[in-house]
N, C-alpha and C positions, 0 to 999 in steps of 0.2 A: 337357804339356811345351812346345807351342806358345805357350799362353800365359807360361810363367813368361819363354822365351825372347823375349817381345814386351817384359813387362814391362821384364825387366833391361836389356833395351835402350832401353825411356824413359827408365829412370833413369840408366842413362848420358849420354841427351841431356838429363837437365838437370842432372846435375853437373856436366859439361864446360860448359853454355853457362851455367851462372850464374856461371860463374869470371871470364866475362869482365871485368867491373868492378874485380876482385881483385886481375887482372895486366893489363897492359898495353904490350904488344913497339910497336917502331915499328910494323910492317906495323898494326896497327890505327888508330895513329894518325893515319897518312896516309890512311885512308880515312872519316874524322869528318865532313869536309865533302863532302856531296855535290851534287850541282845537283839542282836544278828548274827548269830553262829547257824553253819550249816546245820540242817536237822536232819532226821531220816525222812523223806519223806513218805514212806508209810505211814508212820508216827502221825506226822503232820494230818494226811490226809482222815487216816483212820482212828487215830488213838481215841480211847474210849474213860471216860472216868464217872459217866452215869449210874448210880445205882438202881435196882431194878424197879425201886420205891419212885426214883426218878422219872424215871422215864413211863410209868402208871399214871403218876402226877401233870405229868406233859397233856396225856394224852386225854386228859380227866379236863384240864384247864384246856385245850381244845374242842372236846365235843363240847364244856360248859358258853361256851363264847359262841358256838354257833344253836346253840338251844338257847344262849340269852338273844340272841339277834332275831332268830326267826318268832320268840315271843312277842319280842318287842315289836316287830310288824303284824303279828294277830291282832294283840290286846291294845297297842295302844293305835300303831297306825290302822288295823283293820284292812288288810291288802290281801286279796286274795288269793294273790301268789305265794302266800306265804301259809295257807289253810292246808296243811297237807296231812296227809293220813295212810293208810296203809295201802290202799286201792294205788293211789296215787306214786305211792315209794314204787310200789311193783311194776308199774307202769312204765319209770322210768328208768329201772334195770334192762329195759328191751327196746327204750324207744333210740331212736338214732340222735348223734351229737349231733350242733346244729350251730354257728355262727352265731349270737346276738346281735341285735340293735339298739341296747341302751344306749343312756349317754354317754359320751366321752369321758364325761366326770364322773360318772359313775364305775363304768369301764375304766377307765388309765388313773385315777385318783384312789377314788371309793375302793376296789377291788384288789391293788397292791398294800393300800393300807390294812384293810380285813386280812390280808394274807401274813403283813409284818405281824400280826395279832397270835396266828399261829406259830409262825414260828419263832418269836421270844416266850412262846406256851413252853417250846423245847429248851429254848437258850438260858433260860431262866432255871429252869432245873437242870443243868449242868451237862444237857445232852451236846455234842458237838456238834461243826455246823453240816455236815453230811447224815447224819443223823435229823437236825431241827429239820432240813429240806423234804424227810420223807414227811414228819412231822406235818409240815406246811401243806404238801400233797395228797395225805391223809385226810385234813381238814376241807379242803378244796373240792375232794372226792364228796365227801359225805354230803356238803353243802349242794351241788350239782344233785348228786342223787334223792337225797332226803330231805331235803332242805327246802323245796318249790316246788312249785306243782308244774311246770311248766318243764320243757323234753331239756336237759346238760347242756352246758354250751361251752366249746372246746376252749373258745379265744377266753373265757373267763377261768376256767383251768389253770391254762397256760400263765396269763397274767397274776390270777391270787398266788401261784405258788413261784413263778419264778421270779416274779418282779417284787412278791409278798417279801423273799429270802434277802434281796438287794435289801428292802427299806429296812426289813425286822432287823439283820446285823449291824445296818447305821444306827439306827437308833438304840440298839442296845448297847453299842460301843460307847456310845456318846452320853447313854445315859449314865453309864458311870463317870465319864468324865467330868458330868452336871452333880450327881453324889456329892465331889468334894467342895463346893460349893452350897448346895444346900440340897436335901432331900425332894423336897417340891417339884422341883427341876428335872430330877431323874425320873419321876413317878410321871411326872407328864410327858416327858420324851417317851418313855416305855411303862403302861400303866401295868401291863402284865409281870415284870420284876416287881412290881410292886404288892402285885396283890400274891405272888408265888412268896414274896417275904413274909407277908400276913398268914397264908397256910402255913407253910413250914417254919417259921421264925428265923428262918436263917435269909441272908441275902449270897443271890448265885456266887459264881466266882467270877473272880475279875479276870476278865482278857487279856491277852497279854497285848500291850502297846498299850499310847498314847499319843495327844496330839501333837504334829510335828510344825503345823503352821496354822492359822488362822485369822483371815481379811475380815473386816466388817464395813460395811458403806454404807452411806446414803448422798444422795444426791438427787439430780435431776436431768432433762436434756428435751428434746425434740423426734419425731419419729414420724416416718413420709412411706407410705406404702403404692403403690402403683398396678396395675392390673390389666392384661392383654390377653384378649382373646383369639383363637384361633381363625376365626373372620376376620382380621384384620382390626378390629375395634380395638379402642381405648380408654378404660375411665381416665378421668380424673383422676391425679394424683390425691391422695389422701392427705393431708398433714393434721398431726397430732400433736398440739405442744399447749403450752406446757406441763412436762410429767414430772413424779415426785415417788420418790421412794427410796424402799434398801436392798441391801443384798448382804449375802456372807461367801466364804470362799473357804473350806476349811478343808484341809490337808491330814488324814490321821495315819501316822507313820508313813517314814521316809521314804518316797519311791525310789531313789536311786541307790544302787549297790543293797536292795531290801532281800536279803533270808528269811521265806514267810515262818513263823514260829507256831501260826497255825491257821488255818482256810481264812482268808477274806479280813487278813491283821492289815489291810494295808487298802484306803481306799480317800478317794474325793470327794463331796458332796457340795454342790454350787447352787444357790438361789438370788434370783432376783423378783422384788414387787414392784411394779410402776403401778401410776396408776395418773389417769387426767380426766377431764371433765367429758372426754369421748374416747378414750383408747385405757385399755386394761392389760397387762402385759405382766404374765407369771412365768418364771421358767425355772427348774428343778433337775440338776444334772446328779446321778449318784455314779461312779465310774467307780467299779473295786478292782484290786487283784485279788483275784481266789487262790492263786501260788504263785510267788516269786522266788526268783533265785537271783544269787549275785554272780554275773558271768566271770568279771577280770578285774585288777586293780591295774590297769597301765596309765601311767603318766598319775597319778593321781586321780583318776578319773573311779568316780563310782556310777557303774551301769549295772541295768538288770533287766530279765525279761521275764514276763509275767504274762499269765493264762487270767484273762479278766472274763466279767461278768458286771454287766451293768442298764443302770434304767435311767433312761432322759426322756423329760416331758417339756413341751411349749402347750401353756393352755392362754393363750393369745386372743382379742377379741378376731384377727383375722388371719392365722395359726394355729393349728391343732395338729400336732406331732407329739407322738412316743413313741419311743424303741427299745426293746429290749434286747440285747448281742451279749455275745461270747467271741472271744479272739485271742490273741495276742502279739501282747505290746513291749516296746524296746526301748528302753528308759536311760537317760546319762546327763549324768552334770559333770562339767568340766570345767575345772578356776581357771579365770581369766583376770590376771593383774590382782586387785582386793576386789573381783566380786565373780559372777559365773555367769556362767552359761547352760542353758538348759535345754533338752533335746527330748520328745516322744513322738514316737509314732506308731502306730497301730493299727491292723489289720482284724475287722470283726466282721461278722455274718450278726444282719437281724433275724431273730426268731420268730420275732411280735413286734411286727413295724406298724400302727395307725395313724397316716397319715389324712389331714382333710384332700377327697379328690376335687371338689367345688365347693365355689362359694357366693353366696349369694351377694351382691354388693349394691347397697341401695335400694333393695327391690327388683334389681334387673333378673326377668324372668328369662330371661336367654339363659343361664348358668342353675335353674332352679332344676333340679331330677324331683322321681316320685317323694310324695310326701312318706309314703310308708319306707323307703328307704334311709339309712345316717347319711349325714356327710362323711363316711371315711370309709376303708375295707380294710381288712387285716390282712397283710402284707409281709414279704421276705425280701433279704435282698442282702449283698454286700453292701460293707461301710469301710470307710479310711477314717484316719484322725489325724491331724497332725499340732503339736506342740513347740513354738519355742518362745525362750524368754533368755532375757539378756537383764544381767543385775549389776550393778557396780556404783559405790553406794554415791561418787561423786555427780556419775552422767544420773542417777534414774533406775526404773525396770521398764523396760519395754517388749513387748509380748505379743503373740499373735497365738492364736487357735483357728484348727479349723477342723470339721467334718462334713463329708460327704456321701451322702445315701443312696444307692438306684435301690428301687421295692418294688417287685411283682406279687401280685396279688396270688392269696391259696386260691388254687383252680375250685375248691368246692366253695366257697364264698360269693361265686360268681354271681349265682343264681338269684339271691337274695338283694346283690350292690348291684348286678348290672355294669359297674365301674371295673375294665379291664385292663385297660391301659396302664403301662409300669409308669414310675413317677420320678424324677431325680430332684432331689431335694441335698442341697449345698447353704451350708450359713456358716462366717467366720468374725473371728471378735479381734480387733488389735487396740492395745493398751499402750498406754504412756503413764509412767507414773513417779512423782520426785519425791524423796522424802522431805517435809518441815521442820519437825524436832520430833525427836525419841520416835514411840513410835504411830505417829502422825502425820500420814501421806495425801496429797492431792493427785487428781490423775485425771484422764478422759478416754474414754471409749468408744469404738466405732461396731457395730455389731449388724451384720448384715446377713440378710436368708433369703435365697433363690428356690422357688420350687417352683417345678413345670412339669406336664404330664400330656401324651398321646393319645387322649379318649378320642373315638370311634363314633358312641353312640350320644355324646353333648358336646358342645361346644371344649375344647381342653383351655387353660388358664394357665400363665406365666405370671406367675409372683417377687415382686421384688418389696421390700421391704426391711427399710437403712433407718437405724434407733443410734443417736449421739448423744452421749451423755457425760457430764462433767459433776464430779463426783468427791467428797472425805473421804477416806478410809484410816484405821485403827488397825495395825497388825501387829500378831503376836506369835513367836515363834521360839 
């Protein structure tokens, strides 16, 4: 049920936000042009315009979202995890943080979203986004402590509040941009602007930027996974066909030559739904700049480098990957003839890497670990990124992406996964794409993921897994 309820809720976020083009109210209009002038970056960083009412209000619609939550699993689910009392609070001021083993969905889904909850608690009353983050930590804190009867757990910390911070600023960005189109729209992207408008009668302020580009797709294609084990064995390759579904690709403010105007004005958010009669394939890219600067104007060239922060998920019928990084990235577009050229690269460190270490395939019990263990461990590691695309409106866009991950496991994790072995996990996407009329593009896609890992104590697994897909797409920019 959790999932259908995440689903329906994407799709809401991209039928509301691909209308934007469709219709077009003043309030949108007036916010088309935005700056890019240098800031102070203090300013940026720290400027403050919350009044004290405000930020009372933050902290009031935060604890009220974690007292509605844990009611709702007393009264109506009846969980006992959720029965907690004073005995219980004190309890867990002393007892030691601890690794979890929920699901993955509940962990990398469930727990960023609860988190985005807090903090547009703060976004919403007009606190900034270094501010909303203590906001989000705040909340996170309380919920671990107070909130369950069972001992804190670190990786659900880490994830509500720093992965909470990535979704809660998309989705509040975007839900204004859903406003001038219709109110509905914004209130389900961000239900808490909503209900911060009903307390206070006013609605927060608006962010500065807007969106700078935005793909929509559907289509279809084929998908073959393959699986080798460290005995020498071999399944069967897998094939999956045929799949059906959409995706969006939405760009909000300019990356290249970008002067952030304030933390996280500038980011990407990428989804795709397949789906077939045996393979199920979701994947959720949010990649922001938390500050950018414009380094140089030479040749015409607009470049910039940027201190990011971002959360990517595969929740795959035979993939399960998320990470959360910080790094920074080096941005440029350069004209070439009537169209360009596009250039990133990026160096990040995971924080919060959960990768699957095994998988069960078929039943084969050779790949099965304990049952009281997940399939995954929470994980660090360095990441690369790499971007380029080539535009020129007579040839086409053609494109490539690519990232690649090595993840060592937290040594205190060990004990509970048993899974020690690092993992290297590599996937890259290359696009073709022509325009038909206005603006209405065909294209195809190649999208490939490699993971493989050095376990010790199981069998270790090399994953391959190549998804081809021919595809509409609707762009707006």
């Amino acid at each position: 049920m959790k999932r259908v309820i995440f689903l329906l809720s994407l799709l809401f976020l991209i039928t509301g936000t691909a209308s934007l083009h469709a219709q077009k109210s003043d309030s949108f209009e007036e916010v088309q042009e935005v700056p890019n002038e240098m800031q102070n970056p203090l300013k940026v960083i720290f400027g403050h315009e919350a009044t004290v009412r405000q930020v009372v209000l933050a902290t009031g619609e935060m604890a009220f979202d974690n007292l509605f939550v844990m009611g709702w699993n007393v009264i109506i689910k009846d969980r006992d995890w959720a029965k907690v009392n004073l005995k219980t609070m004190k309890a867990n001021l002393s007892k030691p943080w601890v690794w979890d083993n929920n699901t993955f969905f509940m962990n990398q889904i469930g727990h960023p979203y609860h988190g985005s909850l807090y903090f547009t608690s703060a976004r919403s009353n007009d606190l900034n986004w270094l501010e909303s983050l203590g906001i989000a930590a705040t909340g996170s804190l309380m919920w671990e402590l107070f909130m369950e009867t069972g001992a804190p757990s670190m990786n659900d910390f880490i994830t509500t509040t720093f992965a909470g911070a990535v979704v809660g600023e998309v989705l509040h960005r975007l839900s204004f941009e859903a406003y001038d189109v219709l109110p509905l729209f914004s209130w389900i992207l961000s239900p808490v602007n909503a209900i911060t408008q009903l307390v206070t009668g006013d609605r927060a302020r608006r962010p500065i930027g807007t969106l700078w580009r935005h793909d929509w797709f559907i289509g279809g294609g084929i998908a073959k996974s393959d699986f080798t084990f460290s005995d020498g064995t071999k399944e069967e390759p897998a094939l999956h066909a045929p799949f059906f579904g959409f995706g969006f690709d939405a760009i909000y403010g300019n990356p290249y030559g970008h002067n952030s105007q304030e933390l996280f004005d500038q980011f990407r958010v990428r989804g795709d739904i397949l789906t077939s009669y045996n393979y199920r394939f979701f994947r959720l890219f949010m990649d922001g700049s938390l500050y950018s600067v414009s380094l140089f104007d030479w040749l015409d060239t607009d470049t910039s480098l940027a201190v990011t922060l971002n959360y990517d998920i595969f929740n795959v019928d035979d993939i399960s990957l998320s990470a959360s990084s910080a790094g920074l990235a080096f941005r440029q577009e350069v004209p070439s003839g009537t169209g360009f050229f596009r250039w990133d690269i990026e160096a990040d460190y995971v924080f919060m890497g959960v990768p699957d270490v095994y998988f069960i395939l078929n039943g084969d019990k050779k790949v099965t670990a304990a049952k009281s263990a997940p399939p995954y461990t929470y994980r660090h590691g360095p990441e690369a990124r790499l971007g380029l695309e080539f535009e020129q409106r007579a040839f086409g866009k053609l494109s490539l992406e690519a990232q690649a991950l090595y993840l060592m496991a937290y040594e205190n994790t060990l004990k509970e996964t048993k899974f020690n072995a690092p993992n290297l996990i590599a996937f890259a996407e290359a696009k073709y794409e022509h325009v038909i009329w206005g603006n209405f593009w065909l294209g195809v896609s190649d999208l490939f993921y490699f993971k493989t890992d050095w376990s010790t104590n199981i069998l270790s697994v090399t994953q391959c897994t190549n998804l081809v897909k021919l595809y509409a797409k609707i762009s707006f920019r």
